[in-house]
C-alpha positions as CSV (number, residue, x, y, z in Angstrom):
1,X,-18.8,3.7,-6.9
2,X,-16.6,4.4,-3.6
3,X,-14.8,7.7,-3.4
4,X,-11.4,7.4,-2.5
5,X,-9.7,10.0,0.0
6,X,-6.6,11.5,-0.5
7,X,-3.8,11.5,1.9
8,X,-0.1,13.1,1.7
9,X,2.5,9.5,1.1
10,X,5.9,10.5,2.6
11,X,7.7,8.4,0.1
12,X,6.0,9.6,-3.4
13,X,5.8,13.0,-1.8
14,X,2.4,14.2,-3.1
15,X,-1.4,13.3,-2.0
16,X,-2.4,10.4,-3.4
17,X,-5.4,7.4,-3.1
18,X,-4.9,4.7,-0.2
19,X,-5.8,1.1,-0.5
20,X,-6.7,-1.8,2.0
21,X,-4.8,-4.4,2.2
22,X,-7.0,-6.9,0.7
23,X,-6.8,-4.3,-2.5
24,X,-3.4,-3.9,-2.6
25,X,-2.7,-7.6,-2.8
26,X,-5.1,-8.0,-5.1
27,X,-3.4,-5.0,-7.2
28,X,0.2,-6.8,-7.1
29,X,-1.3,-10.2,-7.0
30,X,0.4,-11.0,-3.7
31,X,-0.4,-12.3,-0.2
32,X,-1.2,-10.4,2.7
33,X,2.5,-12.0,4.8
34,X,4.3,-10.4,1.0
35,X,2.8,-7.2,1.3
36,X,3.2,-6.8,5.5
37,X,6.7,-7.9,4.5
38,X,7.2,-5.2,1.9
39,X,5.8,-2.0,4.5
40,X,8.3,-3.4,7.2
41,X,11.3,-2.9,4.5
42,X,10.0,0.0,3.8
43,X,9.3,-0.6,-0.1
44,X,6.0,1.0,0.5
45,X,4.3,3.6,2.7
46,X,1.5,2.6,4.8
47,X,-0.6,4.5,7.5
48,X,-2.5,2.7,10.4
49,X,-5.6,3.4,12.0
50,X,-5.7,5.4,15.3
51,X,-6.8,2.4,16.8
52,X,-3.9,0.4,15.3
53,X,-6.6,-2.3,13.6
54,X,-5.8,-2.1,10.0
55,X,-3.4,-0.8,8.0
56,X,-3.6,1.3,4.2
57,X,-1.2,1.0,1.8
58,X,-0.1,3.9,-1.4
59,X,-1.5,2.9,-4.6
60,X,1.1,5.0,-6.0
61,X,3.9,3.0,-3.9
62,X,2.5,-0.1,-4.9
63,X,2.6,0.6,-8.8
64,X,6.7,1.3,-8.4
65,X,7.2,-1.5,-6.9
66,X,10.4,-3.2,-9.6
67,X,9.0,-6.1,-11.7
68,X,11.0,-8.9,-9.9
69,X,9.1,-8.0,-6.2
70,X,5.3,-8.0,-7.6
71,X,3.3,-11.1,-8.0
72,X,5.9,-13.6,-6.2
């Protein structure tokens, strides 16, 4: 099994696990234009790479997301 790293989320304001963003939409049951659409309105925090390829997404975010914005 994969070890997940830890990184500080601004928004839940603690360390917690970061997901790709095939694993987040799989998590919510979205698609990938839902989700890039829910980090630029800030519903969840997201970090990029250095090299700006590829972008990780709060599990922790992602689970508080209301009921009417998962899965549409």
């Amino acid at each position: 099994m994969r070890q997940h790293r830890l990184f500080f989320c601004p928004q839940c304001h603690r360390q917690t696990v970061w997901l790709n963003v095939q694993q987040a939409c799989q998590l919510i049951e979205v698609d990938r234009r839902t989700l890039y659409r829910y980090m630029e309105q800030g519903k969840i925090a997201y970090r990029q790479r250095p090299s700006g390829r590829g972008r990780f997404v709060c599990h922790d975010c992602l689970l508080k997301l209301p009921e009417g914005d998962v899965g549409q």
